[in-house]
N, C-alpha and C positions, 0 to 999 in steps of 0.2 A: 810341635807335632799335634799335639791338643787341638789347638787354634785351627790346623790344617783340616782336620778330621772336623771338628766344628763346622766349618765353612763348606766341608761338601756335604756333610749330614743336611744343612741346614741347605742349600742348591738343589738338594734332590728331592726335596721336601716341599718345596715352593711351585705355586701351579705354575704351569708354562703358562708361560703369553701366547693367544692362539693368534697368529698373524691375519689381518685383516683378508677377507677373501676378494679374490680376484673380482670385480664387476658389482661390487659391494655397492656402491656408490650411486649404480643406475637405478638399483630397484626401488626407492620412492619415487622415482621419474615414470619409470614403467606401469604404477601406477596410478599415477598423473595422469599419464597418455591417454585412454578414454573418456575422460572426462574435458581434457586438453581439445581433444580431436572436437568431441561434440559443441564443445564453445567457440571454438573456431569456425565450423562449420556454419553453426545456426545462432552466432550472437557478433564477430568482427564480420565475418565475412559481409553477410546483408547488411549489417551498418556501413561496412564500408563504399559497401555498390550505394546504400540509401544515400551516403555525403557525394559520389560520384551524379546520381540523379538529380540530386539538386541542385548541381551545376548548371545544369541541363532545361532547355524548352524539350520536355520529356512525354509526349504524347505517345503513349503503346501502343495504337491505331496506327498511327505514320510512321513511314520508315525513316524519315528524317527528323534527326535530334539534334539538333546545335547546342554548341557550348556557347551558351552563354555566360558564365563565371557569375558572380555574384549577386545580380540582377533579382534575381528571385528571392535574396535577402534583403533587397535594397527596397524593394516592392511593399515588402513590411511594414516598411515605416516610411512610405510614401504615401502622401493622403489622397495625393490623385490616383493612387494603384485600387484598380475596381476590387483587391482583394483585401486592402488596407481596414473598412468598415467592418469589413464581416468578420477575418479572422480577429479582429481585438475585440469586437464584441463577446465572440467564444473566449476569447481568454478570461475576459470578465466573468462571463456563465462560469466557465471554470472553477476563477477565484471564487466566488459566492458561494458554487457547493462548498468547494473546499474549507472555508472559513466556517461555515456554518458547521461541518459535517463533521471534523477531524475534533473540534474540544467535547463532540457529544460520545464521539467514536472511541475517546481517550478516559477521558470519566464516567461515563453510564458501566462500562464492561468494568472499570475498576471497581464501582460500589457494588455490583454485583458479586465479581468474586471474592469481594471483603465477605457479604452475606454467604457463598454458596463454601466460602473454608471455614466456617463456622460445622460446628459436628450436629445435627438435626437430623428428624427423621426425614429419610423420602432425598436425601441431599440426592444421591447419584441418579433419584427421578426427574430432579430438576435441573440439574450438571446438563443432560441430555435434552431437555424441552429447551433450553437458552442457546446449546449450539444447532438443535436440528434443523434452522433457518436457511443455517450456511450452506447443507450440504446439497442446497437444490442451486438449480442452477441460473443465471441470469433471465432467461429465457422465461425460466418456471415462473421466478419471481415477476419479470416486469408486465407479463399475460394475466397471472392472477388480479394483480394489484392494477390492471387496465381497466380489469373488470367490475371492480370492489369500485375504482374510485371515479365511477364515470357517472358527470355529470347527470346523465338524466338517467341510466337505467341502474346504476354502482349500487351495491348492498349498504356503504355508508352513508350515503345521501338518506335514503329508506331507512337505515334505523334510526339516524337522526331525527328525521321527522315522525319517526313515528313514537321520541319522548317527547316531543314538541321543541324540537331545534330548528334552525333555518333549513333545507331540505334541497338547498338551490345551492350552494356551494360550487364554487369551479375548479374541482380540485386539481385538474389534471389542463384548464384552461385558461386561467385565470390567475395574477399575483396577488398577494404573495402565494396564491396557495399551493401549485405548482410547485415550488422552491420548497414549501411544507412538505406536498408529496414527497418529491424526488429525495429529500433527506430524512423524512419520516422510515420510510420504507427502505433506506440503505441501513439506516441505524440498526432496524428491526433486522436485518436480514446477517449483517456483517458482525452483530455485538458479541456473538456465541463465540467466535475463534479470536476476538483479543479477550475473552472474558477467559476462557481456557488458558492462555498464553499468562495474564495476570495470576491465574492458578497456579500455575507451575510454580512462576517466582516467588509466591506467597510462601510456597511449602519448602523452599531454598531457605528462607530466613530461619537462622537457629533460632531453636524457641526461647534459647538463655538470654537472648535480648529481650526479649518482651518480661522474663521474671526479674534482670534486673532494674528496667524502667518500674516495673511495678513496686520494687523494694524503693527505689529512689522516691516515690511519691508520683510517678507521671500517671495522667491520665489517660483515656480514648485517645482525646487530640494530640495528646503531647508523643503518647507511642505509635500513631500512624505518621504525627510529622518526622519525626526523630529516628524514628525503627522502620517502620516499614516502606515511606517512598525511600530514604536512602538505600533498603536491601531492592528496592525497584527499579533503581536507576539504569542499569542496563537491558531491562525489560521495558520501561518506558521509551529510553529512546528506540529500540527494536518497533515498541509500538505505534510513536509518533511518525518517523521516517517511514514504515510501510502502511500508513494510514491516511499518510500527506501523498505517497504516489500512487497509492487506487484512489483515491477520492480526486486527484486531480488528472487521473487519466481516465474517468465514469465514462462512458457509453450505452451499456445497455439499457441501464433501467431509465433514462432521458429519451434513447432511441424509442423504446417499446412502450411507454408507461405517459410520455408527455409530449412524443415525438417532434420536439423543440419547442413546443407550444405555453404561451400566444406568442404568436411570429416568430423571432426565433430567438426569445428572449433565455430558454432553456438550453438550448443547442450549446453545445458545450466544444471543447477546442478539439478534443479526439474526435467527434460527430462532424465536424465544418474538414478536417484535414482526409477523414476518410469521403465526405462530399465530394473535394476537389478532388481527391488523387481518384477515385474511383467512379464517382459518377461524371466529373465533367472532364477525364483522363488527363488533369496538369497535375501529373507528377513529382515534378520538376519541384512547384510552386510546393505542394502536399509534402514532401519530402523538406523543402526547408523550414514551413512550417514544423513538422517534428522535430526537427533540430533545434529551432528555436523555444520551442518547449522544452525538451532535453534539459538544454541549457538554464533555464529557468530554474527545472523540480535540480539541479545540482545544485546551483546555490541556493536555495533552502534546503536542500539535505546537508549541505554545508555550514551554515548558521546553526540548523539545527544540533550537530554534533556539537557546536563548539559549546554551543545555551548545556547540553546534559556533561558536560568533558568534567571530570572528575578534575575539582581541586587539589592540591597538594597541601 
């Protein structure tokens, strides 16, 4: 009788189970769905029409489009295809910023915000002067920087000679110096938003790493190699991977700032694909060129991950 009395004492005492509600299930979906819909709309959809045009002799001018299937990939890598020369010289341009541009783009913002999480006076005046580059816009930058570095009338040419340097420079006409510009002025422009980004991470890392490295006897070198790139690691590759696809898909400031000059040794592969697809209307051709890019910036973002992929 004990036991019995026990056992419903002990039943009525216990929280019920609240049975799962009806349509439980849908609601992380539901709010999925707007974001769902927008990606859909404006990121498969036009990819998917962009791999349909590129099937395509695709002039927007004429009403007739033939399918032509593959031809326009095929043309690629044909030396006789009048598009063969140009587009892989752009690839080259490409690759050149990008080599140049991405180990400056990935190190200068990092020694920075080594210096700017340091505690000093004026920090949060200068947190501010390193990003306020960023927040102008393409346009801003590649007009100023037209101006600044043009050959005969640019304010740099002029103060250069006016400490007694050469005066004649071609900065925006001329190799290497062109390739200077155009990655001089992306570094300047783009350094503030991975230097911030490197902030962040910086101030994620407990600080009880840095005082037991310091009780072990490590030094500067030994607590930035050991402590801090390893608390970097997923902020690095965030920063390599999206610093490898704007530097390899540049347009503006090569458009506006050296507009492919000399000849079209700056012209870069986004500049040549928007050429064809828009000024000489082969689409078709312009549309697999991107694809073919595509395909490229994937497997380096692929290599990439696997170079940063956390050991076991």
């Amino acid at each position: 009788m004990v036991d019995v009395l026990e056992t419903a004492t002990t039943s009525a005492s216990a929280p019920a189970t609240r049975a799962p509600r009806r349509g439980a299930g849908v609601t992380p979906y539901l709010y999925l769905l707007p974001y769902a819909l927008l990606f859909t709309t404006f990121t498969l959809v036009p990819a998917g029409y962009g791999l349909w045009i590129s099937l395509h002799e695709w002039d927007y001018l004429l009403p007739g489009k033939p399918f032509v299937g593959l031809d326009n990939y095929q043309a690629l890598f044909d030396s006789a295809s009048p598009v063969f020369d140009f587009f892989w010289q752009s690839m080259q341009a490409t690759a050149i910023f990008t080599v140049f541009s991405v180990p400056l783009l990935v190190t200068v913002p990092l020694a920075i915000a080594l210096l700017l999480n340091r505690s000093f006076k004026g920090r949060t005046f200068f947190r501010a002067v390193y990003f306020a580059p960023y927040v102008l816009g393409v346009a801003v930058i590649g007009v100023l920087w037209r101006f600044l570095l043009d050959p005969n009338l640019g304010a740099i040419n002029a103060m250069l000679g006016a400490i007694g340097l050469p005066d004649d420079t071609a900065w925006t006409t001329g190799l290497p110096w062109a390739w200077i510009s155009l990655v001089g002025v992306t570094v300047w422009w783009t350094l503030g938003f991975n230097a911030v980004i490197y902030l962040a991470g910086l101030q994620d890392i407990p600080r009880e790493l840095y005082d037991a490295a310091k009780v072990d006897g490590a030094g500067r070198w030994a607590e930035f190699r050991h402590v801090t790139l390893p608390g970097l690691r997923p902020v690095l590759l965030f920063i390599v991977i999206n610093t490898i696809l704007a530097s390899s898909n540049m347009f503006g400031q090569a458009y506006l700032i050296t507009q492919g000059a000399p000849g079209v040794e700056t012209r870069t592969a986004i500049m040549y694909i928007a050429e064809e697809g828009l000024r000489n209307y082969r689409m078709g051709s312009a549309a697999a060129m991107s694809y073919l890019l595509t395909l490229g910036l994937l497997l380096v973002s692929m290599i990439t991950f696997r170079l940063f992929r956390e050991k076991d």
